[in-house]
C-alpha positions in Angstrom: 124.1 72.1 95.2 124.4 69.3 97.4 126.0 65.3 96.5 123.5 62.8 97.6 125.3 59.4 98.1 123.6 55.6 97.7 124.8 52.9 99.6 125.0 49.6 99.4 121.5 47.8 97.9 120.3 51.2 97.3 123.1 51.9 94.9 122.5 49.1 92.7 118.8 49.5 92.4 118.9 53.2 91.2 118.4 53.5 87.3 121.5 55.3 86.9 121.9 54.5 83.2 117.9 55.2 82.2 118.2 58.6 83.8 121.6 59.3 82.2 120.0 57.9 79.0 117.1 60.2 79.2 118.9 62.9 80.8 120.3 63.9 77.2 117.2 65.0 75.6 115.3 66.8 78.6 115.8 67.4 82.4 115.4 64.7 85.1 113.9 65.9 88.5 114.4 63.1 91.6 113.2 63.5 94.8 115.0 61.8 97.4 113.2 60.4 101.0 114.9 58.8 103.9 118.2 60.3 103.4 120.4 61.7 106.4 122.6 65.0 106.1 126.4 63.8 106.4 129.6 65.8 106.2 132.6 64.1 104.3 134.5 67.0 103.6 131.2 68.9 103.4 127.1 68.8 103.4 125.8 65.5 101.4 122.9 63.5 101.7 123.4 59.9 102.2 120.8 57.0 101.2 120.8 53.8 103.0 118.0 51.0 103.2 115.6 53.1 104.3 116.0 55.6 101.1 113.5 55.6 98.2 113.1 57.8 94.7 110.5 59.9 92.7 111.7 60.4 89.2 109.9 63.4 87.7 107.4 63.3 90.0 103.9 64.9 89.6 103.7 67.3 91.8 103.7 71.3 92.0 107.0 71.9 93.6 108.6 69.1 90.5 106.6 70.4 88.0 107.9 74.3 88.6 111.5 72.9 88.9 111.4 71.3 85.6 109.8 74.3 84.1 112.7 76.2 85.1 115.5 73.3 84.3 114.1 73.6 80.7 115.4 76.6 79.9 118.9 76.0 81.3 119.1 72.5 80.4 122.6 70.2 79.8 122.9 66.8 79.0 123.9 65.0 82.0 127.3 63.3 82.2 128.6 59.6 83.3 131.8 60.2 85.4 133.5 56.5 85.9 134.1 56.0 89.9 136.4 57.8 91.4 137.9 54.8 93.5 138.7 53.3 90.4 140.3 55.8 88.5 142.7 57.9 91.3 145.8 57.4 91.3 147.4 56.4 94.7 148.5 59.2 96.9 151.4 59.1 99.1 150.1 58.9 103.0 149.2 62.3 104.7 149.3 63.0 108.4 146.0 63.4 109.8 144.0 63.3 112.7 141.4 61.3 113.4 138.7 63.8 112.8 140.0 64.7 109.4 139.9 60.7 108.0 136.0 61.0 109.5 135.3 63.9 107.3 136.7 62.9 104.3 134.3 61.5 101.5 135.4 58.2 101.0 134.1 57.9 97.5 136.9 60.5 96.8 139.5 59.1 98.9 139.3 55.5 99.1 142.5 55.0 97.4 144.5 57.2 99.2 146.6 56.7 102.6 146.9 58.5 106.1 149.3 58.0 108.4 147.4 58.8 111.9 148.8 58.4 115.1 146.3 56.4 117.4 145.9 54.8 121.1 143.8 51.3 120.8 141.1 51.1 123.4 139.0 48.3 122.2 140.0 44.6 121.0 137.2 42.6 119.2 136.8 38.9 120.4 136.6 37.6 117.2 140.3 37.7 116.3 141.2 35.5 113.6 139.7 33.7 110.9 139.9 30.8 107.9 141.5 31.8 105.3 141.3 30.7 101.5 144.9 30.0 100.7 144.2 31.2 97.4 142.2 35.0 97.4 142.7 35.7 101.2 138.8 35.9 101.3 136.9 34.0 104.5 136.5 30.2 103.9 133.4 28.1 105.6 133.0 24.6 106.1 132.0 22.4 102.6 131.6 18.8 104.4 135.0 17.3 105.3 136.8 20.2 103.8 136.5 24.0 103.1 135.3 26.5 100.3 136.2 29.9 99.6 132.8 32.6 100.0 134.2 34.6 97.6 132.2 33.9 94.2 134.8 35.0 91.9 137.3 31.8 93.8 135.3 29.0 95.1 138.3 26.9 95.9 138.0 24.4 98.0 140.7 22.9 100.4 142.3 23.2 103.8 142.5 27.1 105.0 145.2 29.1 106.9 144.4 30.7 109.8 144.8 34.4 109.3 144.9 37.7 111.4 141.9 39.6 111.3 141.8 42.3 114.4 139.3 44.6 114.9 140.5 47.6 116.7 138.9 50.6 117.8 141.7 53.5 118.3 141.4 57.3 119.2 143.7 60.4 119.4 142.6 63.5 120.9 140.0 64.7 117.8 138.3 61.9 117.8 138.1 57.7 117.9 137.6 55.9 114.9 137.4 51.4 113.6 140.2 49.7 112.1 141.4 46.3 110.8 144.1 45.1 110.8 145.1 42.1 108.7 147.7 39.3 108.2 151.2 40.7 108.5 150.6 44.0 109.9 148.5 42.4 112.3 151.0 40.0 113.2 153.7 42.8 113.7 151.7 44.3 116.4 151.4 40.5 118.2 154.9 39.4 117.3 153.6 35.7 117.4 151.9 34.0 114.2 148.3 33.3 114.3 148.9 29.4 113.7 150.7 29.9 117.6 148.2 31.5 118.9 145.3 29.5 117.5 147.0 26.5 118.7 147.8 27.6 122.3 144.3 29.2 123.7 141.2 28.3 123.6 138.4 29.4 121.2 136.9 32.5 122.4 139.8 33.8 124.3 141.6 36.4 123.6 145.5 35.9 124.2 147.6 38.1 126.8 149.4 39.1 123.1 146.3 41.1 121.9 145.3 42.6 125.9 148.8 44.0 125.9 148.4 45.7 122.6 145.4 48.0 124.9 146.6 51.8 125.9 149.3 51.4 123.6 149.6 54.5 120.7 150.9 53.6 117.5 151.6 55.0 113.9 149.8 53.3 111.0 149.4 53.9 107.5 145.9 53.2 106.9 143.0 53.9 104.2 139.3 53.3 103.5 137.7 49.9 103.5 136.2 48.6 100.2 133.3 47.8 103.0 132.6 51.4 103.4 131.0 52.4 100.1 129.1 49.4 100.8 127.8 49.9 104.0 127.5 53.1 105.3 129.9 52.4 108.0 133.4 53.8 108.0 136.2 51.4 108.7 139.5 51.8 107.7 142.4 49.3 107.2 146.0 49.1 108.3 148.0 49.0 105.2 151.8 49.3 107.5 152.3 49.4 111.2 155.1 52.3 111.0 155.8 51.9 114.5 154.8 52.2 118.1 155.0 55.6 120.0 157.4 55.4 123.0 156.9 57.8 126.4 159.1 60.6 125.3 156.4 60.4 122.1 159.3 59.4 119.6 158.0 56.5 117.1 159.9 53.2 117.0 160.1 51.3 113.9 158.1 47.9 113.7 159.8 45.2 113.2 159.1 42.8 109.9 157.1 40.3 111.5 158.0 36.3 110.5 156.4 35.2 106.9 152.9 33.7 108.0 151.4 31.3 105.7 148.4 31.9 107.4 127.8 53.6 95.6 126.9 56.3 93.2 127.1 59.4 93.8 125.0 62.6 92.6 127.7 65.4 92.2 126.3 68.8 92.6 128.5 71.6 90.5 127.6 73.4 87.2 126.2 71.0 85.6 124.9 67.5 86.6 127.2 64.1 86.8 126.4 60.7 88.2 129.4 58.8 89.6 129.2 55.3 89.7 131.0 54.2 92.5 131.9 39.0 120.2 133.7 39.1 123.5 135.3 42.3 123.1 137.8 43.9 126.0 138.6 47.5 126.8 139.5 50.1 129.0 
């Protein structure tokens, strides 16, 4: 049995709850195109853009499956997400090759703590901030509005951390972000400084010095993950920066700063419903 994963657009467009519905009375046979063979903590198939569904198709190979399902058959069951319903986990010590193999429909919620050397600094460092949800806000004529549909507000933004790091250890390199106050306890300057004091597009002597440097963080999946396809995970705590002898010194608090559904394979059948860079 094998989990096959939808992402993004594809998740919402799959009739999750017609196939559940009819799922109780007789068998439901899929066939799945476009999908690519991933390995989050073993084999799955994962269904991006390019993805597209048969639903009891009429075709021999279907048509003998469902003869056989028949015979066998169980109502199929609605398992809420996992991301919504796991309880946090205290952080585990992993590798970098162990967060890439976890499934992060399964693990979303919970935290590592990896120890990782930055390589890569996106350009794109900072950004406006709705004072209100945190969420990106965008010009509205002489003033801004929050993107976020649930918020709207509208109003003068903060300028907030938003670094985009790529990091590696010896398994394996990985993406993360790193927000706000954790961001700003790597810098040790706040953004409003820093916005202030170099020009747009540069990137300050603050973030170059951060390169080759190995660090402890606590960190976990993005929400964009489940969403996209493309594993990112976010810094939840800088625990500290890893000194030549390879002990681990405590951050520092930085200054206040104002600125899919998955297919589970098992006994019987579930549906979850789930610019200028610089480097060395």
């Amino acid at each position: 049995m094998l989990d096959v994963m939808l992402w993004s657009e594809r998740s919402t467009s799959f009739p999750a709850e017609d196939i559940h519905k009819d799922g109780q009375a007789s068998p439901r046979i899929v066939i799945f195109v476009g999908t690519l063979v991933k390995s989050f903590g073993g084999m799955s198939l994962s269904g991006g853009s390019s993805c597209k569904w048969y639903i009891n198709p009429k075709v021999p190979e279907a048509k003998r499956l469902m003869a056989s399902a028949k015979a066998v058959h169980e109502p199929i069951t609605w398992v809420d997400s996992a991301g919504s319903s796991q309880q946090k986990k205290p952080a585990e010590e992993k590798k970098v090759s162990e967060i890439l193999n976890l499934n992060p429909f399964e693990c979303q919620k919970n935290e590592f703590l990896v120890t990782v050397t930055v390589k890569k600094i996106d350009g794109s460092w900072w950004y406006s901030a709705c004072k209100k949800c945190m969420k990106t806000a965008k010009r509205h004529g002489d003033s801004y509005k929050c993107t976020n549909s649930k918020c709207g507000a509208i109003g003068v933004p903060s300028q907030r951390f938003k670094l985009s790091i790529l990091a590696r250890d010896k398994t394996g390199d990985t993406d993360f972000i790193v927000f706000g106050r954790q961001a700003q306890r790597l810098v040790k300057k706040i953004t409003d400084t820093l916005v202030a004091d170099n020009p747009a597009g540069f990137i300050p002597d603050e973030l170059t010095t951060l390169l080759e440097r190995t660090n402890t963080w606590s960190d976990s999946f993005t929400y964009s993950t489940t969403d996209s396809d493309n594993i990112t995970f976010q810094v939840n705590a800088v625990v500290g920066e890893v000194n030549d002898g390879g002990a681990v010194i405590p951050a520092t608090p930085g200054a206040s700063q104002t600125s899919s559904i998955m297919f589970s394979g098992g006994a019987g059948t579930s549906l979850q419903n789930t610019n200028q860079s610089v480097m060395l």
